[in-house]
C-alpha positions in Angstrom: 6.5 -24.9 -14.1 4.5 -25.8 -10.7 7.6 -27.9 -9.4 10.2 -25.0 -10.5 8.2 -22.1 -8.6 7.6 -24.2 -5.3 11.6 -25.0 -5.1 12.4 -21.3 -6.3 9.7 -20.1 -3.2 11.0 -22.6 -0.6 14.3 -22.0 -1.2 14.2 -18.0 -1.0 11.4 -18.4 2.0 14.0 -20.6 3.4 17.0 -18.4 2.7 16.0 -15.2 3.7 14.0 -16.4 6.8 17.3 -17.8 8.3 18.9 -14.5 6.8 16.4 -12.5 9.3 16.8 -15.2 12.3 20.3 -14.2 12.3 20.0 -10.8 12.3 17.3 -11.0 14.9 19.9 -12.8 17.0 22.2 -10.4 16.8 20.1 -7.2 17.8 19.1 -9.2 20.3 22.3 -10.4 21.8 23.9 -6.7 21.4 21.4 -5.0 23.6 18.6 -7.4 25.0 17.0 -4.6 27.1 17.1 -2.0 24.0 15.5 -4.6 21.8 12.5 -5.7 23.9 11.9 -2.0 24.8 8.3 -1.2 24.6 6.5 2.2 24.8 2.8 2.0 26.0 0.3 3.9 23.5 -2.8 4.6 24.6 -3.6 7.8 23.3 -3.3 8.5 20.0 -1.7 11.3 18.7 -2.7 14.7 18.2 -2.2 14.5 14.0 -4.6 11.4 14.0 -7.6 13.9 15.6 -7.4 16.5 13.2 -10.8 17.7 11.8 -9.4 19.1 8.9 -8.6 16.2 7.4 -12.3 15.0 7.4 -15.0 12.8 9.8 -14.6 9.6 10.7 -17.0 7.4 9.7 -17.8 3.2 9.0 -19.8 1.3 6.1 -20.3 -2.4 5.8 -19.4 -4.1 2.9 -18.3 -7.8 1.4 -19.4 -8.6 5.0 -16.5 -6.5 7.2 -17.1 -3.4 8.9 -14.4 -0.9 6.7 -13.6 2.1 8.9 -12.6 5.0 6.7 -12.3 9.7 6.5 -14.6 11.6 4.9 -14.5 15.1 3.6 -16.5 17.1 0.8 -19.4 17.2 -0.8 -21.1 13.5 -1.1 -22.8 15.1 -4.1 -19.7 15.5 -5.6 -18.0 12.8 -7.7 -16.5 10.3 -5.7 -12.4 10.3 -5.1 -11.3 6.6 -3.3 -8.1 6.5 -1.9 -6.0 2.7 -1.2 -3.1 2.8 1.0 -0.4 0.5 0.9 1.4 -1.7 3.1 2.6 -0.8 5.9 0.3 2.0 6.3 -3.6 3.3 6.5 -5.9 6.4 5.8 -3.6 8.6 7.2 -0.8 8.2 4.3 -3.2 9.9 2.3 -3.9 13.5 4.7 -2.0 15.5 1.6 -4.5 14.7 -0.5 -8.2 14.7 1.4 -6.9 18.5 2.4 -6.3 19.1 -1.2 -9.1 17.6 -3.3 -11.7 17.7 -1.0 -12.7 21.1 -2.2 -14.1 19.7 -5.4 -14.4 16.3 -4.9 -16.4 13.7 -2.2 -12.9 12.1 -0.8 -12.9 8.5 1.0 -10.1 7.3 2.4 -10.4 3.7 3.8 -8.5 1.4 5.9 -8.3 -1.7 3.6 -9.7 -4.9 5.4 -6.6 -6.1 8.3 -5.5 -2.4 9.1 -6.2 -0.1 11.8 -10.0 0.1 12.6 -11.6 -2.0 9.9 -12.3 -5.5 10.4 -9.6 -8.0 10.5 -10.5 -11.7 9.4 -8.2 -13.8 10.9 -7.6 -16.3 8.0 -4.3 -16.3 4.8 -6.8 -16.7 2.4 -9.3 -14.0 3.8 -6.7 -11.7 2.1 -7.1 -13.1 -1.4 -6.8 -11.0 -4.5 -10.5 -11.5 -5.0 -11.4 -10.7 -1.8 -9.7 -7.5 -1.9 -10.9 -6.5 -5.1 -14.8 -7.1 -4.3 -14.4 -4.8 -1.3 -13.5 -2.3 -3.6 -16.1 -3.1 -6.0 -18.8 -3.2 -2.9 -17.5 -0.2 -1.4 -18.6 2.0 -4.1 -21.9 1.8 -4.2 -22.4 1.5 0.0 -20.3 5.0 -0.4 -23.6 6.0 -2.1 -21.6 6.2 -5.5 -22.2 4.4 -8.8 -18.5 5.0 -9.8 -15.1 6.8 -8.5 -11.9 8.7 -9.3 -9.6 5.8 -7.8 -6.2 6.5 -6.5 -4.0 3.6 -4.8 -0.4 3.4 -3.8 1.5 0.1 -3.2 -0.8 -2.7 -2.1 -4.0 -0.2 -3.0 -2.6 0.4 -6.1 -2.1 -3.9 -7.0 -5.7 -3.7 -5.5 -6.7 -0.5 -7.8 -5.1 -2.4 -10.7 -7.6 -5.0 -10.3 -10.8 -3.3 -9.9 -9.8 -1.3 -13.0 -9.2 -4.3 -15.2 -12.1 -6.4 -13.8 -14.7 -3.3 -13.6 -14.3 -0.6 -16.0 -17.8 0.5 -15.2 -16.6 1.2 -11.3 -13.3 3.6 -12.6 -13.6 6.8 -14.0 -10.1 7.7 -14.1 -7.1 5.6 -12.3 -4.2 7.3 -10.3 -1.4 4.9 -8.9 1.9 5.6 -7.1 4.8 3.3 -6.7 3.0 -0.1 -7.8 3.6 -1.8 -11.0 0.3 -3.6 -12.5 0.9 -7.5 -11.9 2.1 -8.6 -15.1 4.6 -6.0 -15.0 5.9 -7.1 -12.0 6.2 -11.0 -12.9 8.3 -10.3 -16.2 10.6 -7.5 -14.3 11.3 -10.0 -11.3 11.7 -12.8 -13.4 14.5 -11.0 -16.1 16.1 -8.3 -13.5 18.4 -9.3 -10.6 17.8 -6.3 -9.3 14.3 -6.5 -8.8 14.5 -10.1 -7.5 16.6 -8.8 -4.7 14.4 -6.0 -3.9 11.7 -8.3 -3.3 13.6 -10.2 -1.0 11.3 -9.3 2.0 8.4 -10.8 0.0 9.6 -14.5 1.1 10.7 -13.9 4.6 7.1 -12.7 5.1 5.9 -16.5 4.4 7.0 -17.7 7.5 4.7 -17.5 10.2 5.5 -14.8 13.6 8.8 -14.2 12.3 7.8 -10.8 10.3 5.5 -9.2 13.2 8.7 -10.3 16.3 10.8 -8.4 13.8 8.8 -5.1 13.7 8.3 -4.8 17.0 11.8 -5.0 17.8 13.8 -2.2 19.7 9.9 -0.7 20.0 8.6 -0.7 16.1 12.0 0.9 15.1 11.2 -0.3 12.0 8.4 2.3 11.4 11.7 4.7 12.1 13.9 3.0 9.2 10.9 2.4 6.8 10.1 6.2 7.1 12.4 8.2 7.7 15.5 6.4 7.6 18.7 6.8 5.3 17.6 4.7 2.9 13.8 3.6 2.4 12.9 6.8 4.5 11.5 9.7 2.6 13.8 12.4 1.1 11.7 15.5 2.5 11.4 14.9 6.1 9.6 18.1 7.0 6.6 15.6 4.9 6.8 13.1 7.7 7.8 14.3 11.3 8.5 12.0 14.3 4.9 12.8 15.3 3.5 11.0 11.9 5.9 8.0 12.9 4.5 7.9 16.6 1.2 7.5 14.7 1.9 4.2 12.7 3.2 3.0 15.9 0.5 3.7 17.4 -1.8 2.1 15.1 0.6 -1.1 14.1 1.7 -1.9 18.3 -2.1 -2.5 18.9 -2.0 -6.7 19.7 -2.2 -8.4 15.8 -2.1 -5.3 13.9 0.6 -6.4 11.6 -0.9 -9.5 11.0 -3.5 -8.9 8.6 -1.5 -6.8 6.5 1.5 -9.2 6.3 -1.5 -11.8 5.4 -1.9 -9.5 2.1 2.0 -10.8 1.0 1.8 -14.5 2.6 -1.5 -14.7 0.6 -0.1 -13.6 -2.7 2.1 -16.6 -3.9 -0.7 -19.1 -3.6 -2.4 -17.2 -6.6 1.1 -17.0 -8.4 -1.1 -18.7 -11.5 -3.1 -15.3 -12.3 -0.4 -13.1 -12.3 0.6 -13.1 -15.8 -2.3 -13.9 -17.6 -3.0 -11.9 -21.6 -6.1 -10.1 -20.4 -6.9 -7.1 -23.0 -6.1 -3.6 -22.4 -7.4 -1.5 -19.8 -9.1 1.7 -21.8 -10.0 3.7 -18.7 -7.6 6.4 -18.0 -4.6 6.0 -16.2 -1.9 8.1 -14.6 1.4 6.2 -12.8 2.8 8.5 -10.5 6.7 7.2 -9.4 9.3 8.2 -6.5 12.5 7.0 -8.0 14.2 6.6 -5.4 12.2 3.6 -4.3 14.1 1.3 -2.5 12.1 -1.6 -3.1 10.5 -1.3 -7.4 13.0 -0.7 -10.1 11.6 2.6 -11.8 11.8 1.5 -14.9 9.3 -0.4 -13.9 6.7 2.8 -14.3 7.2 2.4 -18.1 6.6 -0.5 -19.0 2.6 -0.6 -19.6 1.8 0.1 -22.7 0.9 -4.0 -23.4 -2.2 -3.7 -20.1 -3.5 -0.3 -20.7 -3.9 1.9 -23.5 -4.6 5.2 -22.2 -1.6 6.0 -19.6 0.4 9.1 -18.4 3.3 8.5 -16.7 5.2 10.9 -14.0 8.6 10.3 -13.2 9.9 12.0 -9.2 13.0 12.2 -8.9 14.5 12.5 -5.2 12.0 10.9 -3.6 10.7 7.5 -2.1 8.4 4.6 -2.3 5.9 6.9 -0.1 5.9 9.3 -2.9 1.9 11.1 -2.0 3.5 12.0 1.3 6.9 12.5 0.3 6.6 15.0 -3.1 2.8 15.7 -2.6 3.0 19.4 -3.9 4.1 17.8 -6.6 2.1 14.7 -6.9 -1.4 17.2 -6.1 -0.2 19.0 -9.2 0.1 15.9 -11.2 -2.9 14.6 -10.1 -4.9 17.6 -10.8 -3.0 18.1 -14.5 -4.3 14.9 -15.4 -8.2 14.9 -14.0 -8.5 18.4 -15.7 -7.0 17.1 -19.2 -8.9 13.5 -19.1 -12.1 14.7 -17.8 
């Protein structure tokens, strides 16, 4: 099975790296000056200094310095938030305006991003060292447990707290992310899903992925966002300002790294993914945009073998960034389900 999955990962790495190399070439070729373009950022923008959203603050935990937003009472039961990749606190401003009126709201740059440490290692971005920030984190927070929410990579991260530390999760909220065993059966028996994923193997290869997203200056923050197809549905949800804010953040010298170190990181621990583990009993609510471009959304129903206590909320018309996309919606959601599972 070893020999099968290296010559399946090799092969795809291989394919879809050249796939990209060629593309590359070709942007580059059409309009050399267009695709080297850089803006200087130096300032960040006015949406990244709003008070409302909460105080800036840092902890220390699992040894990195974790740079994270703060609003509410700290008395009050703790609500974490996990962003996903290619993002940071800010994805979440819908929700620290919204919750923070009854709960004590946290959300973090996960280790890599932004303004929390960055080790510089692949394997410093292991499942297991992800998950015991988490589990660190709570109790630095000044917290013995949380309300956790996570949304693509914080959600694979949320996943694994909740399985491996019951006693951390009250309740579990996740958006647009699949809990790993899901994943491995869907991408293993759907074409579809297999192709989605496609960008999981170019990322392998060293330099390749952060040249590419700085190409044309980081319009790929333009596609992912608000483009045609990835882009969210509602664009009055994410304005050109909220775009010139991930640049700012991701054009800072090896900001993409670390977060690309999150995928490159995940096929050497291909062994765990499947596993029988027994059923997670805390609470759970999926929350799915299904118009994501890169998950299958049938893949939001499909986990009643790893947990035994989930809701599940279908989106229509809207994207992978579904909390910033449909957040009336997803607020509501969210609130339906703390009020009937507290």
């Amino acid at each position: 099975m070893d020999i099968l999955f290296a010559v399946v990962y090799y092969f795809l790495t291989i394919l879809w790296a050249t796939v990209t190399l060629l593309r590359t070439a070709l942007v580059i070729c059409t309009n050399p000056v267009k695709a080297f373009k850089k803006t200087r950022r130096d300032v960040p923008p006015s949406c990244l200094l709003d008070a409302s959203l909460g105080t800036h603050k840092y902890v220390t935990a699992n040894g990195l310095k974790f740079h994270y937003v703060s609003a509410g009472d700290e008395s009050k039961p703790l609500m974490l938030f996990l962003h996903g990749f290619p993002e940071f606190w800010f994805s979440w401003r819908y929700q620290l305006q919204e919750f923070s009126k009854d709960y004590h709201v946290v959300a973090i740059d996960m280790r890599g991003y932004n303004e929390t440490s960055k080790p510089p290692h692949r394997s410093d971005y292991s499942f297991e060292n992800l998950r015991q920030d988490i589990v660190e984190l709570v109790p630095a927070l000044g917290h013995r447990s949380c309300i956790l929410v996570g949304h693509d990579w914080g959600g694979i991260v949320g996943w694994r707290v909740t399985q491996r530390h019951p006693e951390l999760v009250e309740r579990f909220i996740v958006m647009n992310c699949p809990h790993a065993k899901v994943f491995k059966n869907q991408i293993l028996s759907r074409r579809s899903q297999l192709l989605k994923s496609w960008y999981l193997f170019m990322f392998q290869v060293p330099w390749l992925p952060e040249f590419v997203f700085g190409l044309k200056d980081y319009a790929f923050f333009n596609a992912m966002f608000r483009g045609k197809n990835a882009g969210v549905r509602n664009k009055e949800t994410f304005p050109p300002e909220v775009v010139e804010a991930y640049k700012y953040v991701f054009s800072k010298p090896g900001a993409m790294t670390g977060p690309i170190n999150y995928i490159r990181c995940m096929f050497d621990q291909h062994k765990g993914a499947g596993g029988n583990p027994k059923p997670i009993q805390v609470p759970i609510l999926i929350l799915w945009g299904d118009d994501d471009l890169f998950l299958d959304k049938e893949l939001c129903d499909q986990h009643s073998l790893v947990a035994s206590n989930v809701t599940t909320r279908h989106i229509p018309n809207c994207s992978h960034w579904v909390q910033q996309d449909a957040y009336p919606l997803v607020n509501k959601h969210m609130r339906e389900f703390l009020d009937e599972s507290g």
